[in-house]
N, C-alpha and C positions, 0 to 999 in steps of 0.2 A: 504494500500500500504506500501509496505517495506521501512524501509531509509537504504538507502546504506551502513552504517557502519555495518546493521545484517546480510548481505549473509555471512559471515564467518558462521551464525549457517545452512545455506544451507548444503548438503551432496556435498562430494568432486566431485569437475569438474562438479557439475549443474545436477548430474542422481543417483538413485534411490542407496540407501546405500546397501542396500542387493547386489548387485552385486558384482561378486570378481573378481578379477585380478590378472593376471601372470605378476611376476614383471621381468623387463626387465633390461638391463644393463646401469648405467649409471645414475642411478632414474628414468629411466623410469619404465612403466608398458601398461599391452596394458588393452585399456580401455574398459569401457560400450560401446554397440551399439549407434552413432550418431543418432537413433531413439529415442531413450530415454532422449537424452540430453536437457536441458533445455535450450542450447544456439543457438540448430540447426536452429530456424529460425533467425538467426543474421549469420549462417553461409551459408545457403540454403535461400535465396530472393524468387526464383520465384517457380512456381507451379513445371517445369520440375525438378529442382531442388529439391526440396523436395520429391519427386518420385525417386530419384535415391539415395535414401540413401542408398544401398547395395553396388554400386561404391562407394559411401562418406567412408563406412566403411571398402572398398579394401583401401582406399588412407589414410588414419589415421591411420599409422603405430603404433602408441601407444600413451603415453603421458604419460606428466613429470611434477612431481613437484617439486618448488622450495622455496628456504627460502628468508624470504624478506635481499634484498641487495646481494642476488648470481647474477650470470648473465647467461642468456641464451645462450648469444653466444657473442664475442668479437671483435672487429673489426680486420680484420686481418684474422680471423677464416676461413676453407675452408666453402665454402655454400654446403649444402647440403640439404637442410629441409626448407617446410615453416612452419609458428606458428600458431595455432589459441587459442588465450587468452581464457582458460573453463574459470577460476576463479582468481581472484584479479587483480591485473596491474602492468606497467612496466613502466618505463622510457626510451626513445632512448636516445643518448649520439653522441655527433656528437665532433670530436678532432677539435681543433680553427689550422691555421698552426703558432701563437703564442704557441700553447701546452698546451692552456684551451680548457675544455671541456663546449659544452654547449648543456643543453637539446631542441633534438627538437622535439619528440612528447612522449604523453602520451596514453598507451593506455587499453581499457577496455574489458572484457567479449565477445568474437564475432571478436573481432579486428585481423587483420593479423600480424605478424612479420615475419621477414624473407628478403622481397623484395628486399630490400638494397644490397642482397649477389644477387641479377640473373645477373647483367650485364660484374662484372668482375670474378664473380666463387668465390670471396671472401665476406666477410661481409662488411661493410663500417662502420656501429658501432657498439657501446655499446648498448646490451639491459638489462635493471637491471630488477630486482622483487622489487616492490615498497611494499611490502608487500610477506606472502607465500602466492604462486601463483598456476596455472597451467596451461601445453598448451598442445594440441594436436599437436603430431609430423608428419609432410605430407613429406615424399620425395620427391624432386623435381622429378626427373624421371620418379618416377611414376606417377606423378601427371601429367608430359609429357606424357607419353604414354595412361592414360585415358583419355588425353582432348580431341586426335585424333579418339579415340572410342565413346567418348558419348560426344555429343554437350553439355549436359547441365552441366557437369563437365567444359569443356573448357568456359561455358560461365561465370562458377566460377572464373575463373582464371581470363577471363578479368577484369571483377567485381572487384578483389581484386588488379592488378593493376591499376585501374583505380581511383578505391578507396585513394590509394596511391597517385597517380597525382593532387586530387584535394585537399588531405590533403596538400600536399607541395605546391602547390598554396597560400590556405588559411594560409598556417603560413609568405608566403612573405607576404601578402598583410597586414597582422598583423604586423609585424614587419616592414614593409615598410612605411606604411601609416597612423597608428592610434596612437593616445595619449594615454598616459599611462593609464587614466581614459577608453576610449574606449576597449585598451586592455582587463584591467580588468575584465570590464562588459562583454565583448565579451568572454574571457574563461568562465566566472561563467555560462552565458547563456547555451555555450558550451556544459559542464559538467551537466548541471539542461537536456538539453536534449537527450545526450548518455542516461543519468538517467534512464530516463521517456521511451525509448525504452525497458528499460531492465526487467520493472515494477519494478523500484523503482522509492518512491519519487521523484519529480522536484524540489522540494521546501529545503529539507533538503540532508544532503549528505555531509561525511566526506572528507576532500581534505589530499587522503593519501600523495602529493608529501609536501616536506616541501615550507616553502615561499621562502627558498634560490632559488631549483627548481624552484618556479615557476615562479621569477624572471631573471632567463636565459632563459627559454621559451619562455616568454614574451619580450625578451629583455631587461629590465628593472631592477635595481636595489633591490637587497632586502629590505631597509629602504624604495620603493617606492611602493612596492607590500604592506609592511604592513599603510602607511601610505593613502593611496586609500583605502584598508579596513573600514581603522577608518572612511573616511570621509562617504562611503557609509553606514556604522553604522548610524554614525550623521542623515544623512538624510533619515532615517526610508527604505532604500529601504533592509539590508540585517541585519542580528544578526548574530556574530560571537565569537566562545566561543570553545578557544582554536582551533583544525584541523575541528569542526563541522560546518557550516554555513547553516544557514536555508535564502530563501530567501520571504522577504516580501513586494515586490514590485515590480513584473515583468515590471509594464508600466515604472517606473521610471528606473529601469539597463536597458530595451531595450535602452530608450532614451540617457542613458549616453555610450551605445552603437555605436551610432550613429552619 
């Protein structure tokens, strides 16, 4: 099994290198067929789905890459497009009405971006490249007018808002409810199992956001993100060695999860 710091030696956007592409404006380029993709079942769930990859590849305007720390799109920005993460991660960026910024989600391989922009027509934040990246660009529009044609497209879209909904759930109730120490254990858990969907490692896995990040996530303080580290070192449940962390004791972080 893979550890998550070698998909960079993957071929670009998860599909087969030989493929070429017509490059689009803007960095974009329009890509490999969504048949080929190595991320399509993270983006296609259910059987109907996975059958209609010919619409999936009507609706995938193209796709863009990025260098780590560009932004996708910015808050403010008009909506047009939703995202699907081919390759590396990002960070959302949410403005404080103090005028700090704090991150509030991260996301991986298969994940949506975008949603933020459907309600007002604009974006509501910051999306970074936590790393060079790539996404696959969907039009909303079009992505409207195939939901009403093919149910299993439309059940995509529920799917991905819905998905959304219980993301922003679970980061109240993170921030709402749980000790720093649960926090912690609760992201690492998190992360070890985005992982393990994606076939990589559970166990091992670079944490591309820094601890500053990941101490606004968390709500929590940078000195307290790294000082929960050291303690879960101490007691044999994780190794940490510089952005790599291998974990060795899922019963013991569940519990300090908890």
């Amino acid at each position: 099994m893979l550890v998550a710091s070698e998909r960079t030696a993957l071929p670009a956007a998860g599909c087969e290198e030989s493929v070429s592409t017509t490059r689009m404006k803007d960095g974009e380029a329009k890509g490999p067929s969504c048949k080929s993709c190595s991320m399509r079942h993270f983006c296609a769930m259910t059987p109907e789905e996975l059958e209609s990859t010919d619409q999936m590849d009507e609706l995938v305007h193209s796709y863009r890459h990025l260098k780590k720390g560009e932004a996708l799109y910015r808050v403010g920005d008009s909506f047009k497009n939703l995202y699907a993460v081919r390759t590396g991660s990002f960070k959302k960026l949410s403005l404080l009405p103090d005028g700090r910024e704090q991150v509030t989600g991260f996301f991986l391989a298969g994940e949506a971006l975008g949603v933020d922009g459907i309600s007002a027509g604009r974006y509501a934040n910051d999306v970074i490249a936590l790393e060079d990246s790539s996404v696959c660009v969907m039009p909303f529009e079009k992505l409207e007018l195939l939901s009403r044609e093919v149910g299993a497209v439309q059940h995509h879209l529920y799917r991905v808002l819905s998905a959304e909904v219980v993301r922003e759930s679970g980061l109240m109730l993170l921030l709402g409810t749980m000790t720093a120490d649960e926090r912690v254990a609760t992201f690492l858990l998190d992360l070890s199992r985005r992982w393990k969907q994606r076939a990589y490692s559970p166990t091992q896995f670079v944490l591309r956001m820094t601890r500053e990040e990941t101490g606004s996530f968390l709500g929590i303080k940078l000195e307290t993100v790294s000082r929960t580290l050291s303690r879960f070192q101490k007691k044999g449940w994780i190794s940490v060695k510089g952005k790599e962390v291998r974990i060795l004791d899922f019963g013991g972080l569940t519990q300090a999860g908890h």
